[in-house]
C-alpha positions in Angstrom: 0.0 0.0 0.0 1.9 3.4 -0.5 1.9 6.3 1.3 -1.1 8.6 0.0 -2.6 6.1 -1.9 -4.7 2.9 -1.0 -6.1 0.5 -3.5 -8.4 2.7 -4.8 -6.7 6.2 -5.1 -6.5 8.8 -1.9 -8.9 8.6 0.5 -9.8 10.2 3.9 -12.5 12.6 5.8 -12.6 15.5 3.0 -11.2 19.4 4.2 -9.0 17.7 7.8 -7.8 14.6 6.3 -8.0 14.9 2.3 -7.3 18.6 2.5 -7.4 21.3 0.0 -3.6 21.4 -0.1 -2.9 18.0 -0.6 -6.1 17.8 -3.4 -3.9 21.1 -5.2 -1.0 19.2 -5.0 -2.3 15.9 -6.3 -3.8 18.2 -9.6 0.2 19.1 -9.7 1.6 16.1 -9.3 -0.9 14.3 -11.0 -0.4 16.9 -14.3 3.4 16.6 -14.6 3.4 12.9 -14.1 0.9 11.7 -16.5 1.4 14.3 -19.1 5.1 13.9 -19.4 5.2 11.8 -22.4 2.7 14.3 -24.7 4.2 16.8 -26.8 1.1 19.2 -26.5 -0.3 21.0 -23.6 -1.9 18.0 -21.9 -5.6 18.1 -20.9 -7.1 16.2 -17.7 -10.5 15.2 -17.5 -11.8 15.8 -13.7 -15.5 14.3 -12.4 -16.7 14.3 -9.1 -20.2 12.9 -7.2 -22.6 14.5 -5.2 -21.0 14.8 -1.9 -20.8 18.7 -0.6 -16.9 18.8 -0.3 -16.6 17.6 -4.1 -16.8 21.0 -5.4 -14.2 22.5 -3.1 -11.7 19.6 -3.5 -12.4 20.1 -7.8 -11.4 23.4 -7.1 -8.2 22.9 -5.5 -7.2 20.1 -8.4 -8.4 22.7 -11.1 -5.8 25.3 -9.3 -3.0 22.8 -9.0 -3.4 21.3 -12.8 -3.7 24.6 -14.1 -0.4 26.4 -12.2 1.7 23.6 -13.6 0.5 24.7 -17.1 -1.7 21.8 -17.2 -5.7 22.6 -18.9 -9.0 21.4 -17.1 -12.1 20.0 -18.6 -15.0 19.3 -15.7 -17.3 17.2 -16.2 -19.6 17.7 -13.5 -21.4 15.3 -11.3 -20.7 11.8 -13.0 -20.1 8.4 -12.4 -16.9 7.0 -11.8 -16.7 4.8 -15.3 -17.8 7.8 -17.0 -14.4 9.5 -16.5 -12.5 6.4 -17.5 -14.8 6.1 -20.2 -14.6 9.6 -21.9 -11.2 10.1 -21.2 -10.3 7.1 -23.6 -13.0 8.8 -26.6 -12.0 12.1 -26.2 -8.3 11.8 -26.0 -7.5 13.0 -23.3 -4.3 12.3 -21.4 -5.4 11.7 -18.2 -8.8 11.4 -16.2 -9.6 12.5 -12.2 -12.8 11.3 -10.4 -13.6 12.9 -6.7 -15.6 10.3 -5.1 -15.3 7.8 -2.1 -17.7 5.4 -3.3 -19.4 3.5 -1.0 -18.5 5.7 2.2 -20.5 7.9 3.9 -20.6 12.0 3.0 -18.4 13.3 5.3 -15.1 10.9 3.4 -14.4 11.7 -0.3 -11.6 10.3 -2.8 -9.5 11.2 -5.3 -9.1 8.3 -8.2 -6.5 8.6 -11.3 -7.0 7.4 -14.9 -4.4 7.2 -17.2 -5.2 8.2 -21.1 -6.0 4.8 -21.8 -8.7 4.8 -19.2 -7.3 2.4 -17.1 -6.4 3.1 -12.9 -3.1 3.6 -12.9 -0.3 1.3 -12.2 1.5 0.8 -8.6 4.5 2.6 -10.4 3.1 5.4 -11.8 1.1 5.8 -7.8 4.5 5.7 -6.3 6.2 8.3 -8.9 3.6 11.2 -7.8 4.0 10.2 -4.3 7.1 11.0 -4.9 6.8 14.4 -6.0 4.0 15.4 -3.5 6.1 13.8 -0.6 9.7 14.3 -1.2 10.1 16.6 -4.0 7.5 18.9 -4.2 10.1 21.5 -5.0 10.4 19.9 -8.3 6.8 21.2 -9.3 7.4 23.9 -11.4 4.8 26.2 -11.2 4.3 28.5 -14.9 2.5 32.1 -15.3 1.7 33.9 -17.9 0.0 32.6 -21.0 1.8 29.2 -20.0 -1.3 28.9 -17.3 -3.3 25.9 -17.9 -7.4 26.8 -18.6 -10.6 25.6 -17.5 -13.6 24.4 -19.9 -16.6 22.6 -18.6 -17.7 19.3 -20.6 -21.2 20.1 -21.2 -22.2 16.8 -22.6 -20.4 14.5 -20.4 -23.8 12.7 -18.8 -25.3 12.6 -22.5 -22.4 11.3 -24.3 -21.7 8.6 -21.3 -25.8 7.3 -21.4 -25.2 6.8 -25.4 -22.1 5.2 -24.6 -23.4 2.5 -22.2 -26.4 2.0 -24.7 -24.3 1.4 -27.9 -23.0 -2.0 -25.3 -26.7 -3.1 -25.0 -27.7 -4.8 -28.1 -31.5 -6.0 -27.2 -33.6 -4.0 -25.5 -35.4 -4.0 -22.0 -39.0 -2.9 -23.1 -41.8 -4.9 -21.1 -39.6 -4.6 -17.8 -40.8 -2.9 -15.0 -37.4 -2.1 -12.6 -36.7 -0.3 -9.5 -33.4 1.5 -9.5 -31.5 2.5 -6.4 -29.4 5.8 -7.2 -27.5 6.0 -3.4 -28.5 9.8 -3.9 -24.8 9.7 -5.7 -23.5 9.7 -9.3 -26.3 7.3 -10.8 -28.7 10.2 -9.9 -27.5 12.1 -12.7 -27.8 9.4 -15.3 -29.5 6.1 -14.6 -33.2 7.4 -15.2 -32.2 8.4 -18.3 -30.5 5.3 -19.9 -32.6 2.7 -18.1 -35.6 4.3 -20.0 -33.4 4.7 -23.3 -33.1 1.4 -23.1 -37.1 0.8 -23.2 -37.8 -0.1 -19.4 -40.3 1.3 -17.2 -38.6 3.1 -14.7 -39.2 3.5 -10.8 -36.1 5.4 -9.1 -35.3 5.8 -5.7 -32.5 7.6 -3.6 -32.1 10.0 -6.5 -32.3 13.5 -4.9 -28.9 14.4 -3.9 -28.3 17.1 -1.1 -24.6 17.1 -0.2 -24.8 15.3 3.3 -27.4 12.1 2.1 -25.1 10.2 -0.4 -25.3 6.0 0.5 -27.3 7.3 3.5 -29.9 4.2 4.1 -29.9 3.5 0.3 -27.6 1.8 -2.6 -25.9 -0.8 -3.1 -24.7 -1.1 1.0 -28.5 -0.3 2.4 -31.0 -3.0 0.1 -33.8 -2.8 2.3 -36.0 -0.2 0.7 -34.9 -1.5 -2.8 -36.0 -5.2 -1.5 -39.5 -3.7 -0.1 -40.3 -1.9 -3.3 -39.8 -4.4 -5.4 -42.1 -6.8 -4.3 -44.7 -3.9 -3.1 -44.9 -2.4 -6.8 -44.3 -6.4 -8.4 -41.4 -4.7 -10.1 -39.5 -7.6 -12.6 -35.6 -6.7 -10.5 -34.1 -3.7 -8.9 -30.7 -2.6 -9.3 -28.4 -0.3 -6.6 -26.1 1.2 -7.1 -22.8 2.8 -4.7 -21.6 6.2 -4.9 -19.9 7.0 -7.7 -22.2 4.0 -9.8 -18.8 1.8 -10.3 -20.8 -1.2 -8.0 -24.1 -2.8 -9.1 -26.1 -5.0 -6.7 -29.8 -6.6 -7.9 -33.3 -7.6 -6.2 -35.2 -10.4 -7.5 -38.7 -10.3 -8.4 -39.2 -11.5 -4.7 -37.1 -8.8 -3.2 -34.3 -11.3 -2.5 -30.9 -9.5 -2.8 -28.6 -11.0 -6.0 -25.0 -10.3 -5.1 -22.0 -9.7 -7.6 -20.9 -13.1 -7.6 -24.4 -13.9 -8.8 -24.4 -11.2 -11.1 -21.3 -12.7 -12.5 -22.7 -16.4 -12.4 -26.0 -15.1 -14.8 -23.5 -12.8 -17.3 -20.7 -15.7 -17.3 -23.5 -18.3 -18.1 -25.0 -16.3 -21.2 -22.0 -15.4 -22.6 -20.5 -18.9 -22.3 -23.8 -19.9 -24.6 -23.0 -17.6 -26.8 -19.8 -18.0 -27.5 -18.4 -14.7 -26.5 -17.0 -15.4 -23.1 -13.4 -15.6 -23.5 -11.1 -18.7 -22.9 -14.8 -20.1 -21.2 -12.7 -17.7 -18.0 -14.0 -15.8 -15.3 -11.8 -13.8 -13.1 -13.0 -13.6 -9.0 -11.8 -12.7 -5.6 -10.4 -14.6 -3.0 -13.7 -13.3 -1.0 -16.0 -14.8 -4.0 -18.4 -17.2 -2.8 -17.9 -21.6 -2.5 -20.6 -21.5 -4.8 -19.2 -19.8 -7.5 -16.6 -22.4 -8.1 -19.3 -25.1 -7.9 -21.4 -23.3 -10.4 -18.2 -22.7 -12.9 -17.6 -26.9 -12.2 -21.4 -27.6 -13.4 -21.0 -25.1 -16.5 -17.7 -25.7 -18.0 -16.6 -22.2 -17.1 -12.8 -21.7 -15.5 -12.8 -19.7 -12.7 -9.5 -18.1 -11.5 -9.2 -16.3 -8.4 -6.9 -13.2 -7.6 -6.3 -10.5 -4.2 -9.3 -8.7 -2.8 -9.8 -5.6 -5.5 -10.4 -4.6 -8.5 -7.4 -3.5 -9.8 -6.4 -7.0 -8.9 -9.0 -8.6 -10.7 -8.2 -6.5 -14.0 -4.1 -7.5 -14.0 -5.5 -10.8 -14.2 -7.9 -10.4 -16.9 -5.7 -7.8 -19.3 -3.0 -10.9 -18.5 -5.0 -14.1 -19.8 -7.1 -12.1 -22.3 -10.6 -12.4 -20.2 -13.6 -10.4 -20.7 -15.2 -11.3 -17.5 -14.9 -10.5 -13.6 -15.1 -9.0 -10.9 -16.4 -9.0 -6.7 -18.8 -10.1 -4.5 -19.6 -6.5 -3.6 -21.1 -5.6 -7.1 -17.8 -4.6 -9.1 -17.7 -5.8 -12.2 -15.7 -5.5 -15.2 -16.9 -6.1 -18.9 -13.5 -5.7 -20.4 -14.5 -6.2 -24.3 -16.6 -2.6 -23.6 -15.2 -0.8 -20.2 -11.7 -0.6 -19.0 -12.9 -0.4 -15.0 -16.1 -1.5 -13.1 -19.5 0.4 -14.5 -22.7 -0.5 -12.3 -24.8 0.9 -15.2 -23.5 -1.2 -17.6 -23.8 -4.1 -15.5 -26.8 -3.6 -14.5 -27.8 -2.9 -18.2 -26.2 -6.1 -19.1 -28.0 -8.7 -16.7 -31.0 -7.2 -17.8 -30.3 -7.7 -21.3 -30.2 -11.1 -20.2 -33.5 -11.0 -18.4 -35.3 -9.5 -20.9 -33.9 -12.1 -23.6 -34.4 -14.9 -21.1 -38.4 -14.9 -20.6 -37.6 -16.0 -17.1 -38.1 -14.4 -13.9 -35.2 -12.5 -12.2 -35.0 -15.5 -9.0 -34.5 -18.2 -11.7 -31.7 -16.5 -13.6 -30.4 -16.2 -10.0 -30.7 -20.0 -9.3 -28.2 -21.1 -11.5 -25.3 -20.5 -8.5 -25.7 -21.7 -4.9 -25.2 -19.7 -2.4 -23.0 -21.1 0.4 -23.7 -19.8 4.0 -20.5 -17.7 5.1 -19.7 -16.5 8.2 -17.7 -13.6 9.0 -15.5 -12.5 12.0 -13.4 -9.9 12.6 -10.4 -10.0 15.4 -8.6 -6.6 16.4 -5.0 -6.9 17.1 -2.2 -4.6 18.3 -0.1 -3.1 15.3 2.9 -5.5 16.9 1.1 -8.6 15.6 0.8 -8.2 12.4 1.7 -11.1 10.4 3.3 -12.3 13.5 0.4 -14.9 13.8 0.9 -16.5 10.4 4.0 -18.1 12.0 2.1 -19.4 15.1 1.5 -23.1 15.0 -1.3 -22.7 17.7 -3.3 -20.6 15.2 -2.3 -22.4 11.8 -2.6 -25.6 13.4 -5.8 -25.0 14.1 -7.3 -23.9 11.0 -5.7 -26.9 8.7 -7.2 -29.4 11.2 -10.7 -27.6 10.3 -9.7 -27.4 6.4 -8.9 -31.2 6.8 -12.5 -31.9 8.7 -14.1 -29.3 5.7 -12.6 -31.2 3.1 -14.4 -29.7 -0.2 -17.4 -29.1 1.7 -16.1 -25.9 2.8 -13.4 -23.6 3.3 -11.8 -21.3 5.2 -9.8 -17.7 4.3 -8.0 -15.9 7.4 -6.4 -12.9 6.3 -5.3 -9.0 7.7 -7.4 -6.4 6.6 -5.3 -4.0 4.2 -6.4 -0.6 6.4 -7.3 -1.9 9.9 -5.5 -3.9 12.6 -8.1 -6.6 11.8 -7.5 -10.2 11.3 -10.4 -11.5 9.3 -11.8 -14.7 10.0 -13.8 -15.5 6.9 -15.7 -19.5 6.5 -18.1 -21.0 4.2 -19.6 -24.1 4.4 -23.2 -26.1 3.8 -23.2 -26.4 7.1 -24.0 -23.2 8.7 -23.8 -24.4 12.6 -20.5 -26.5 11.7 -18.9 -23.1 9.9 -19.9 -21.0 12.4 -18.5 -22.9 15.9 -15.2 -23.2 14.1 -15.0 -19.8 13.0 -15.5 -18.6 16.8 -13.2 -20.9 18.1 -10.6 -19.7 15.4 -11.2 -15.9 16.2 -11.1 -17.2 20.1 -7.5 -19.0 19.6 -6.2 -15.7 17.3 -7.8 -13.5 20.4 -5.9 -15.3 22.7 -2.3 -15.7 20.8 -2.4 -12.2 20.3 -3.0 -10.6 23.6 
């Protein structure tokens, strides 16, 4: 993990953590960096999402970029895929979105696309780092007519919905869906595509105020989504996060579909139609047991990578895949998006509902869910990884793999950005998986004290 950033750009409580300065310094470091290979004077694209410190962090990048002779195009309020997205059609040499996702208001984000649309690479994280932490007097500021300038992208939300609906080949009339905007990015441009596409729309959590963004709605609060749903006998329901880079789903029922399932229904299609690449998809460590039962009974290879996205897309730009993605609703269509789009998957699974004639639950049922059972275990900042090397605690979890057998498994790992330990088991057996999970966190409690 470096310094500023984390595994998905900078992050922190926006004005006291992510401050003004450090935002005006990113812009700088960010400008020189990425635009050092163009022969012109470079332009960056910079989005944000609805949160009420967006605006003033966009203006500190605006001041960096520009006073290293850098020019500005805003976008406005758009989701996160969108600046990856437009960034690649328009040319332009790099691509900033201000957004902390799935967090609450008072956190915000800074996340860096390179021209090609992609997030950037560890190296190219680590070589602005460098400037903004150890050399900062090596950003040269300019005056003059060398200033940078500022135009506003007055299309960006149209020109993103047409991109998203030149991916969707069929089209969604006859559904009846309930979309979940988080009061975030989506706001701006789900109503609009969803309906393009031919569905009747019902949205919800789209009235953005600064302070309400994921609060009690989207993809990480389902329960209003679930209820309306099966009150208004809506065909699915999608939610979305944030900055509309997640999609989750709701069943006809109001029974939550999660991303592995999402992946399950998209990898299942595309397998039948012959456009799912080496018959691969690309999951998590965190994915579900039942994933790799479902790829077993369908002929699909399932490879797994490191918890994140950016993990998930090494893999797949490595192998030549065109599907994967998280349990959390992250997903990446690589033959159309270079980075996870909500929209687009939730666009795409509808696609496949609408083709299907089937209800939303039955799509659903092609993937077992395995019960899972999650615990996490604070420790001091002196035991980190010292645990792996304890035989009381390893010992203990291969005599449980050995008792699980292929019945079940278990994943202990440190959380990236706590002192946690997490203790993470799946199993059939949901009172078997759960006992051995507390006894695990109980014998890592007591090792560690």
């Amino acid at each position: 993990m470096g310094r500023l950033f984390g595994t998905d750009g900078v992050r922190g409580v926006a004005i006291t953590e992510l401050t003004c300065e450090l935002a005006m310094n990113i812009g700088k470091a960010a400008a020189i960096v990425l635009a050092k290979k163009s022969k012109h004077k470079p332009t960056i694209f910079i989005g944000k999402d609805t949160r009420i410190s967006s605006d003033v962090l966009e203006a500190a990048l605006v001041s960096g970029i520009c006073s290293v002779g850098a020019n500005v195009q805003i976008l406005g309020v758009v989701p996160t895929p969108a600046v990856a997205a437009l960034v690649q059609q328009k040319n332009a040499d790099a691509g900033i979105m201000i957004s902390a996702s799935h967090n609450s208001f008072e956190y915000n984000g800074i996340k860096l696309f390179s021209s090609t649309g992609y997030k950037l690479s560890d190296e190219t994280e680590e070589e602005i780092e460098a400037l903004i932490l150890d050399e900062p007097e090596k950003m040269q500021i300019v005056s003059h007519e060398n200033l940078g300038r500022v135009t506003h992208y007055k299309d960006a939300q149209t020109d993103y919905i047409r991109y998203i609906m030149k991916c969707i080949k069929g089209n969604l009339t006859g559904l009846r869906i309930a979309i979940d905007c988080a009061n975030g990015s989506a706001s701006a441009t789900a109503k609009r595509l969803f309906e393009g596409l031919g569905a009747t729309v019902f949205v919800l959590s789209a009235s953005p105020d600064g302070t309400n963004i994921n609060d009690k709605c989207g993809s990480t609060h389902m329960e209003n989504l679930m209820q309306y749903v099966s009150d208004k006998k809506c065909h699915a329901g999608l939610a979305f996060d944030g900055d509309a880079d997640r999609c989750l789903a709701v069943d006809e029922n109001g029974e939550i579909i999660d991303g592995d399932k999402l992946i399950a229904i998209c990898a299942k299609s595309m397998k039948e139609q012959g456009t799912l690449k080496n018959d691969t998809a690309v999951v998590t460590v965190m994915s579900n047991l039942g994933f790799k039962y479902f790829a077993k009974d369908n002929g699909i290879k399932m490879l797994t990578t490191k918890v994140g996205d950016r993990y998930v897309l090494e893999k797949m730009l490595e192998g030549d895949y065109n599907l994967g993605g998280e349990q959390s609703g992250h997903i990446i269509f690589l033959d159309e998006a270079n980075t996870g789009d909500g929209q687009l998957s939730g666009a795409k699974v509808l696609e496949i509902l609408a083709d299907s004639g089937k209800k939303m639950s039955e799509l659903a049922s092609c993937m077992e869910h395995f019960p899972q059972v999650m615990i996490n275990v604070k420790i001091s900042s002196k035991s980190r990884e010292v645990w792996k090397n304890d035989d009381r605690i390893t010992g203990l979890i291969e005599k449980y793999e050995d008792q699980l057998g292929d019945s079940g498994r278990i994943l202990v790992r440190e959380s990236g950005t706590e002192p946690l330990i997490r203790v993470m088991l799946e199993g059939r057996d949901f009172k078997l998986i759960n006992d051995m999970a507390v006894d695990i966190a109980d014998k890592i409690k007591e090792c560690t004290a």
